[in-house]
N, C-alpha and C positions, 0 to 999 in steps of 0.2 A: 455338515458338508461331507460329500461322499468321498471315499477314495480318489477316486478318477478326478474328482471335481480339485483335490488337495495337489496329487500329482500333477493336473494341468497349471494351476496357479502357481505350482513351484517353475515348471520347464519352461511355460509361457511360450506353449503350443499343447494341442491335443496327442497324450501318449497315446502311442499305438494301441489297439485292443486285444492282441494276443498276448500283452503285459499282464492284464487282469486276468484273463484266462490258465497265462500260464501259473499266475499264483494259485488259482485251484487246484491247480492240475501237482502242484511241490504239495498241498496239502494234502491231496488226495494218497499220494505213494508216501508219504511218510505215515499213513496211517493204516496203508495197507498191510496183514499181517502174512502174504505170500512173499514179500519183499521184503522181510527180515531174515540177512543173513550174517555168518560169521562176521562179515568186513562191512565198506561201508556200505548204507543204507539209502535209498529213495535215489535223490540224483546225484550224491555221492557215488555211487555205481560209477558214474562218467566221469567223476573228478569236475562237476561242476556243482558251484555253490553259489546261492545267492545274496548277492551284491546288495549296496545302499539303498534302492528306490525302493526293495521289497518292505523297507523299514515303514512306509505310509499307511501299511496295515494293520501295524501294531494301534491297538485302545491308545497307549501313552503317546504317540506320537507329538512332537511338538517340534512345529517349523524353525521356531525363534531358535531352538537350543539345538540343532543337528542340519546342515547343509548339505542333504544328499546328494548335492551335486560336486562340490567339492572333496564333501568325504570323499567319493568313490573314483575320484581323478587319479590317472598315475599321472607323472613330471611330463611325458612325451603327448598325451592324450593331446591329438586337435579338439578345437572348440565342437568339430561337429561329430566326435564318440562322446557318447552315452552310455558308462558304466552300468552293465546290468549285472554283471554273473563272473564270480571268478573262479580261475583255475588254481592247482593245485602248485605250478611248478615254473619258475623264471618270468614268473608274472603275469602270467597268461588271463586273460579277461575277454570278456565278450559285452558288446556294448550296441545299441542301437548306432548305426550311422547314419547323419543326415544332411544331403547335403543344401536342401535349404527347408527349413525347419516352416519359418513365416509363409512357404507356400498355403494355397488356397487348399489344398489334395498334397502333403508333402511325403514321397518317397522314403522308406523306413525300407533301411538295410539290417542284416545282423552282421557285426564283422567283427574280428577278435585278432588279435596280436601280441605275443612277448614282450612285455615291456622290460625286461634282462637281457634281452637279444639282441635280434636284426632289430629295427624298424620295418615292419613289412605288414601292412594292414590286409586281411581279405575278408574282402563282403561278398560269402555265395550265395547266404538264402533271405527269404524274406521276413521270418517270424523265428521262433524263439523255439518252436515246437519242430521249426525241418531243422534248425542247427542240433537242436539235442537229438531228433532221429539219425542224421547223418553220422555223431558221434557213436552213439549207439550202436551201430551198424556196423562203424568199424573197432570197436570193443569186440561187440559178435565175434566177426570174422577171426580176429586176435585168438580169442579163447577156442574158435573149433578148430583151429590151423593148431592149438596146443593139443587138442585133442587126437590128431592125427599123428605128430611128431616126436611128445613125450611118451618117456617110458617110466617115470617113477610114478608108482602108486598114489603118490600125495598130491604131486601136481595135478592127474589127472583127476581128482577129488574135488580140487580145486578149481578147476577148467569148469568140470561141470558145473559146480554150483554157482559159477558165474553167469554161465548159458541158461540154466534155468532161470536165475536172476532177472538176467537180459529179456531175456524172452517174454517175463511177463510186464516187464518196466515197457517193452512197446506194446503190450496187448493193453495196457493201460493209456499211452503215450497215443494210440491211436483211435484209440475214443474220442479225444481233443482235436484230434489235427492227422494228417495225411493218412488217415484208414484208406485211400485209397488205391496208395502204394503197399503194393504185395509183396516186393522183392524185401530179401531180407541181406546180410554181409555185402560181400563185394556184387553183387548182383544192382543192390541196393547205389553203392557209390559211386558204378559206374554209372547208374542210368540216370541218375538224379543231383551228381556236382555240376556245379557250372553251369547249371538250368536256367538262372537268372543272368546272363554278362550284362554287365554295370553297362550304358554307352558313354563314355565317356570321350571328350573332343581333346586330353592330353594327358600325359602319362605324367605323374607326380614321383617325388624320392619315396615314398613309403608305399610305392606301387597299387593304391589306390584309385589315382586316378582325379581328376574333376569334373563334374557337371555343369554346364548354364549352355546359354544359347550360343549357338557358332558365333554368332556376326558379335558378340561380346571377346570373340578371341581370337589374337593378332599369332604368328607360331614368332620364337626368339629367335633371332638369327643364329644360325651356326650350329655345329653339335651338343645335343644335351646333353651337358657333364654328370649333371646328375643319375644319368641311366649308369654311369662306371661306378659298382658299389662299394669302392672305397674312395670314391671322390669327400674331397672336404676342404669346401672353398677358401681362399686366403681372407686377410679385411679387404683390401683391393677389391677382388671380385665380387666380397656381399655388396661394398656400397654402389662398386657397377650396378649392379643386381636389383638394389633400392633405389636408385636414381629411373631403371631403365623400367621399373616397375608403376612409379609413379606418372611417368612421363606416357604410358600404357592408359593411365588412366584418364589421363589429362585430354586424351586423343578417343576416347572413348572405348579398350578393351580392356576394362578391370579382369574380365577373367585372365586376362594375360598375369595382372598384376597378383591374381587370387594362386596361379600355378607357381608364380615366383614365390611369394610366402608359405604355401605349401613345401615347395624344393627346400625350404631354409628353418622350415619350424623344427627339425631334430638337434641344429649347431646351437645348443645352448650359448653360446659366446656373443649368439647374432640377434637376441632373445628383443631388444629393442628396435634394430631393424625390421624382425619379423613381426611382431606388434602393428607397426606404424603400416605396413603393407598390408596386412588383412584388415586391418579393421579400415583403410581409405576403400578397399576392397569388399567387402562386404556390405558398406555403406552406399558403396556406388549400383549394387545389383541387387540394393531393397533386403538385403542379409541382415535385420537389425536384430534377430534373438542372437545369431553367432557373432555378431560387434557385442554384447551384450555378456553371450559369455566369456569373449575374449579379455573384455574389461576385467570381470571378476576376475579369471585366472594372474592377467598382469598386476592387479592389486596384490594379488596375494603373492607373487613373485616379486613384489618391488618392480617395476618395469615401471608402470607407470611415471609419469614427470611429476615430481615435486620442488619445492620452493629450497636451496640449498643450505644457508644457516642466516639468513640475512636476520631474522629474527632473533636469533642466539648473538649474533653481535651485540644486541643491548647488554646481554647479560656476561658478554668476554669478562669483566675485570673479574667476574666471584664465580665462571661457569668451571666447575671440577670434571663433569663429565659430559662428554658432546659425541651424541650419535648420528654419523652423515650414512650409513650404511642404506644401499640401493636407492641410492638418488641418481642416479645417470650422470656423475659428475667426472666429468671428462680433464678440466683443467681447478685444479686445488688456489682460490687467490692468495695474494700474499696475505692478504688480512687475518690468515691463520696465526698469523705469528701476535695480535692481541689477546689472544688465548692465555693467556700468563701462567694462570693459576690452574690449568687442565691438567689433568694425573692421568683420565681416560680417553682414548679417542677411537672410533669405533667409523672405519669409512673403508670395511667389506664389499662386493658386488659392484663398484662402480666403474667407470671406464679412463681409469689414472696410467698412465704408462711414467711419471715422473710427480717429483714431491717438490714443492718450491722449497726455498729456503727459507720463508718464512719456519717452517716446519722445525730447522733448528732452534728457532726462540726457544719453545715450549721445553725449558726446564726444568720444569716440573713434571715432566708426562713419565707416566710407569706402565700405559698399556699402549702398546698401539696395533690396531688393526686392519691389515689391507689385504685379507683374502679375497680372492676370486676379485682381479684387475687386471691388466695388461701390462703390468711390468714383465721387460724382457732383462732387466735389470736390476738386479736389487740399487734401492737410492741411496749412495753416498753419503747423503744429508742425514742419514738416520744414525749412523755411526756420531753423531754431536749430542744425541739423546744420553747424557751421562747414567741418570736417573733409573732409566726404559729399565722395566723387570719382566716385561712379556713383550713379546712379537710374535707377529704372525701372520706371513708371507704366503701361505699355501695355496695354492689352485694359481700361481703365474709361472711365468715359462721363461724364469731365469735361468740362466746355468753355470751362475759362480756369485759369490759375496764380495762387495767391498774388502780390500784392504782399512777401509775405514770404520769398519765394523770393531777394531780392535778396540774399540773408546767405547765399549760398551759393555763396562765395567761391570753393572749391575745386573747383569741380564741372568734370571732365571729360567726360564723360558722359552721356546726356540720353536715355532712349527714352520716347517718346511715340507708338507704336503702337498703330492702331486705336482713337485717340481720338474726341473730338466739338470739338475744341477750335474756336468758331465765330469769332475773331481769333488774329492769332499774336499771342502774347503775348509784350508789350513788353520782359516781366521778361529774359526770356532774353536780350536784348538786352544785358544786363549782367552776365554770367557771362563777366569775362573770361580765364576758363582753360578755359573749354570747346573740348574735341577733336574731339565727334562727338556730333553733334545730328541724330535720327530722328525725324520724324514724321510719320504714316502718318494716314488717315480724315479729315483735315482740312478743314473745312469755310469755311473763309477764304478770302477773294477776293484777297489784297494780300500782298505779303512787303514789310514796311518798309524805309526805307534806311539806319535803324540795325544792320541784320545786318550791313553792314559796320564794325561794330566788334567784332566777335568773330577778334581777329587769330590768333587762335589755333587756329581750326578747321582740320580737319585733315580731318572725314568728313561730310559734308550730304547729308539723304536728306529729302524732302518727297515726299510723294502723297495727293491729293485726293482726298476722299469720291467716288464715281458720282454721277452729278449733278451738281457740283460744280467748278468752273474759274478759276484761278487768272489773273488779268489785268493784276495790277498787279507792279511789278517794283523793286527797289532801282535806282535811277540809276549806283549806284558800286559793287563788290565790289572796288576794287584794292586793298583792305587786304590782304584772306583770299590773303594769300601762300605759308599753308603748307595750301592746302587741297588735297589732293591727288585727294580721291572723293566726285562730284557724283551723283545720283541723282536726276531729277524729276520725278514724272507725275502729269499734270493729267488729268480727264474733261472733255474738249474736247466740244463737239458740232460746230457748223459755225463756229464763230467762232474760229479758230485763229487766237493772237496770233503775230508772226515771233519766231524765237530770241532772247531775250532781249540786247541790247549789255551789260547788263553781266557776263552770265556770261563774256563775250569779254578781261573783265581776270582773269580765274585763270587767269593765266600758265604756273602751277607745275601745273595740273592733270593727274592721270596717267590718272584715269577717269573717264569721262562716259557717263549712262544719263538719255535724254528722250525724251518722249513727244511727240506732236499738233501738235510744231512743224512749220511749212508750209514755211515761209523761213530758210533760213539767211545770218547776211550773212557778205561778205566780211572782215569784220573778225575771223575764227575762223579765220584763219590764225596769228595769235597763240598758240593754244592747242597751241603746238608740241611740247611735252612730253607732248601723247596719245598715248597705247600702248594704250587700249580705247575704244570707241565704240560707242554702242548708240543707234537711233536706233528709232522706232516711231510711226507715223502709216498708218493703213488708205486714206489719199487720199496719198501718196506715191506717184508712178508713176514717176519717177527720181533717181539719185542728186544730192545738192546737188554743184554742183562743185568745192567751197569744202572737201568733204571732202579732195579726191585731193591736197592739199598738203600733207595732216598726217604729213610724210616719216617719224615716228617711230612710227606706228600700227602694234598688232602683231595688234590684233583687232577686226574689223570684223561688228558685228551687226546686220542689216535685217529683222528676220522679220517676218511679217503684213503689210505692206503691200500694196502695189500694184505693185511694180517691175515693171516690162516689160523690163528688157535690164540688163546690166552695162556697163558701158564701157570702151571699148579704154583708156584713161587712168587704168584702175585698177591698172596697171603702174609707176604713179607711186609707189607707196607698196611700194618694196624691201623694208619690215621687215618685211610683213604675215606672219601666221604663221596665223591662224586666221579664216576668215572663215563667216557663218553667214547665210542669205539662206531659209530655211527658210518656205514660205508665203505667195510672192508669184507673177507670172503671166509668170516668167521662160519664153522659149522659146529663147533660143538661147546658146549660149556663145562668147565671146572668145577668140582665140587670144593673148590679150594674160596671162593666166591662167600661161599657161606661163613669162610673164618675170617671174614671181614666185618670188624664189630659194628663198626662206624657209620659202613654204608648206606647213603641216604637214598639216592639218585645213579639209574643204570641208565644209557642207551645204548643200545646196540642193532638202532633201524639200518635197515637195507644191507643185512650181513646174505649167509646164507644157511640160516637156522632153519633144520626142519621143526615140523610141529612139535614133536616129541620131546624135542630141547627147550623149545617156548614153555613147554608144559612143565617140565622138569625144573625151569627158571621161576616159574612163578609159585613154584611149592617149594622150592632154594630158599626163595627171598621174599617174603609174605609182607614184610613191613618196608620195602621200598619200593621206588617209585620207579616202574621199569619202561621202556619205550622199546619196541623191539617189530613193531610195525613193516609190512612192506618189505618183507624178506625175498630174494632174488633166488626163490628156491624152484 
């Protein structure tokens, strides 16, 4: 079986043929020896690299044991992007778009999007060989426009050897494909973006748009909310949305119903409404490879409808562990409470806004887990769980605890990830067996100075909603003796409070990770027992000196700041083994670097190291492992 013949049995349509081409065309510049230069090589030059489908060409290839279709999904990808090629930076991908695949003749876009970003698709060209020209082109222009501007000797060394580069990756690149366009930079961009406009009969949230026949599409009454790019529908309006989508269908304009599940495929929240809408939707306009891969994706998301434990009730009196996790289960019955003998229960991803009271039987239960559900409320009911040694609450949009939470004696435990919670609540204050307490999105100004009575913490992790900044401080932490792992990041703006004094009595602490702190005092000389350090603040230009004493430090982390220089006194710290300075406005290195015994692991990418330092780095330090790539020189 040939390639093409392997790839069509997997997509269950005919790939396109400038797929097969374009793989000669990656083999052909990786083998060419004009195209080897200092940085990266072949279509590295554009920051573009190939994706899962290329895997069909490998000898070992095997269907059964690799789904290149799934492998190369990001979480946002609609059913109709096709992962071909990715990028280097926030997720950037390029992917065939189609918007119906089972056509006779089916329309193949190239279209690529940030999947760390906006949601914002755009499909300009039609092949794989004008999207990399296009890029290309504007590389070009980047590098002659340095050419012009720059006045350091190394840059413009640099510039050139890109432009040569360039230059011949298209004398190459147009062998294959559009030798027929002569322009080159922006001559290029202007004349040849937007050469293809999609027609599309209605504008979608991801600004792609849809295709099918008019008379298949009714327009929605009233102003499209989704064109406002922070719009983000209430539940109200999805199931408006899903009712008004169906009933679209019912009447004969699925495309109606296909641009309503498009507007709503980013609210991960609406993951089962959207589901149910495209795939009635793609079923009604003869869509069935995209009902097909929607299927697969909702599998592997749990969306799909499954059966909820009616079968585990046989086995209530002896079952210990019971997993309801992404069953779409909306209402919990009482029958939970035959459970006797459950220690585990695991009912993540579902759509629970409340727990019955059955829920209190289970006596025996030592885990319970209901992340990512609709509680706007922590339940009451869980506070009866004497037993519970784990919880885990995270991803719902509570903003306070039970007072009934106090009866939870036992609790080790504690995630509260990506909450709302708008005070820390007190209750936690009094769980005195808790180990490791997480909470994340919090929207609280104050941490009380009753957390030092949780003697027993072992792992504290706090980070504040965006927006959001954390100012007031417990006076005392010298209880938390056995707290070994601190984590805490505030969204500072310009009013950065100094390091906390009393984070300065966890004595016993082995790892510490802070944000937006300005000032560090002297008194973090105490914190003798650090062995990792992670420190982050974007107005940080040098290091606190109060650092270089902590003689037991084996890993030191600075990224994103502002650092201007290392300092020769960073030899003070013998244990160091790993240090990481990744993205600040370093230019020169210490010869002090070298009286560090230990040293395993340097990075120091995207500083502003010229060459000469790079070079002087790597005959520094022969036997570590350095990263120093991608310098902003």
């Amino acid at each position: 079986m040939t390639a093409q013949e392997k790839i069509n049995n997997i997509y269950g349509f005919d790939f396109p043929s400038d797929f097969f081409l374009f793989h000669k065309f990656i083999k052909r510049i990786e083998g060419d020896d004009k195209l080897k230069g200092k940085y990266d090589q072949g279509l590295g030059l554009l920051s573009m690299y190939p994706g899962p489908p290329f895997a069909i060409f490998d000898d070992d290839f095997n269907t059964e044991q690799k789904d290149i279709i799934e492998t190369g999904r990001f979480a946002a990808d609609p059913p109709e992007f096709f992962t071909v090629l990715y990028g280097d930076t926030d997720g950037l991908h390029w992917g065939y778009y189609i918007d119906e695949p089972s056509a006779a003749q089916p329309t193949f876009w190239v279209a690529s999007y940030y999947a760390k970003d906006a949601f914002s698709i755009g499909a300009n060209n039609r092949t794989l060989f004008e999207e990399s020209r296009e890029r290309l082109e504007s590389y070009y222009q980047n590098h002659v426009d340095d050419l012009i501007s720059k006045n350091d000797e190394e840059e413009l060394v640099y510039a050139k050897e890109q432009v040569r580069l360039l230059e011949r990756l298209r004398e190459i690149l147009m062998e294959y494909e559009t030798g027929d366009r002569k322009e080159v930079g922006r001559k290029y961009e202007e004349k040849y973006r937007d050469s293809y406009p999609r027609k599309t009969i209605a504008s979608t949230r991801c600004d792609i748009g849809i295709v099918a026949d008019e008379s298949l599409f009714r327009p929605l009454p009233g102003k499209d909310k989704f064109k406002i790019w922070n719009y983000h529908p209430n539940e109200t309006e999805a199931q408006q949305l899903h009712e008004m989508a169906l009933e679209a269908i019912a009447q004969g304009f699925p495309a109606t119903a296909l641009k309503i599940g498009k507007d709503l495929w980013i609210y991960q929240e609406y993951n089962r409404i959207t589901h149910e809408i495209l795939h009635a939707a793609y079923t009604s306009m003869g869509r069935l490879i995209l009902s097909g891969i929607l299927e697969k994706y909702c599998m592997a998301k749990g969306i799909l409808h499954t059966p909820e434990f009616q079968a585990e009730l046989e086995q209530a009196d002896t079952l210990e562990i019971l997993d309801l996790s992404y069953k779409k289960i909306a209402d919990l019955p009482e029958e939970i409470s035959r459970f006797k003998p459950l220690k585990i229960l695991f009912l993540s991803g579902n759509e629970l806004d409340y727990l019955p009271e059955g829920i209190g039987h289970l006596s025996q239960l030592e885990f319970l887990g209901l992340t990512n559900n609709n509680f706007i409320e922590a339940p009451e009911i869980i506070g009866q769980l004497e037993r519970l040694k784990t919880l885990h609450l995270s991803k719902n949009a509570i903003t306070e605890l039970p007072d009934s939470f106090i009866g939870l004696k036992n609790l080790e435990e504690l995630h509260l990830e990506h909450t709302r919670l708008s005070e820390f609540p007190m209750v936690i204050c009094s769980l005195k067996k808790l180990k490791k307490l997480i909470i994340t999105g919090s929207r609280f100004s104050a941490l009380p100075d009753e957390l030092n009575q949780l003697e027993n913490l072992e792992e504290l992790e706090i980070r504040s909603a965006s927006g959001n900044w954390i100012m007031e401080f417990p006076q005392k932490l010298d209880n938390l003796k056995r707290l070994k792992k601190l984590r805490f990041y505030s969204k500072y703006n310009d009013n950065h409070p100094p390091f906390p004094l009393s984070f300065c009595d966890l004595i016993n602490l082995e790892e510490l990770e802070v944000s937006r702190f300005f000032e560090y005092p002297n008194e973090m000389t105490r914190l003798n027992n650090l062995t990792y350090l992670k420190i982050n603040n974007y107005q940080l230009t040098a290091f606190p000196e109060v650092i270089f004493t902590l003689k037991n430090l084996k890993k030191l982390h600075a990224s994103c700041c502002r650092l201007e220089g290392i300092p020769e006194n960073i030899s003070a710290l013998q244990a160091l083994e790993d240090i990481y300075l990744h993205g600040n406005k370093i230019k020169k290195i210490p010869e002090a670097l070298a009286l560090l015994p230990n040293l395993k692991d340097f990075n120091i990418g995207f500083n502003e190291l010229p060459k000469k330092e790079i070079k002087k780095l790597e005959t520094m330090l022969p036997n570590v492992n350095i990263v120093c790539g991608n310098q902003h020189v």
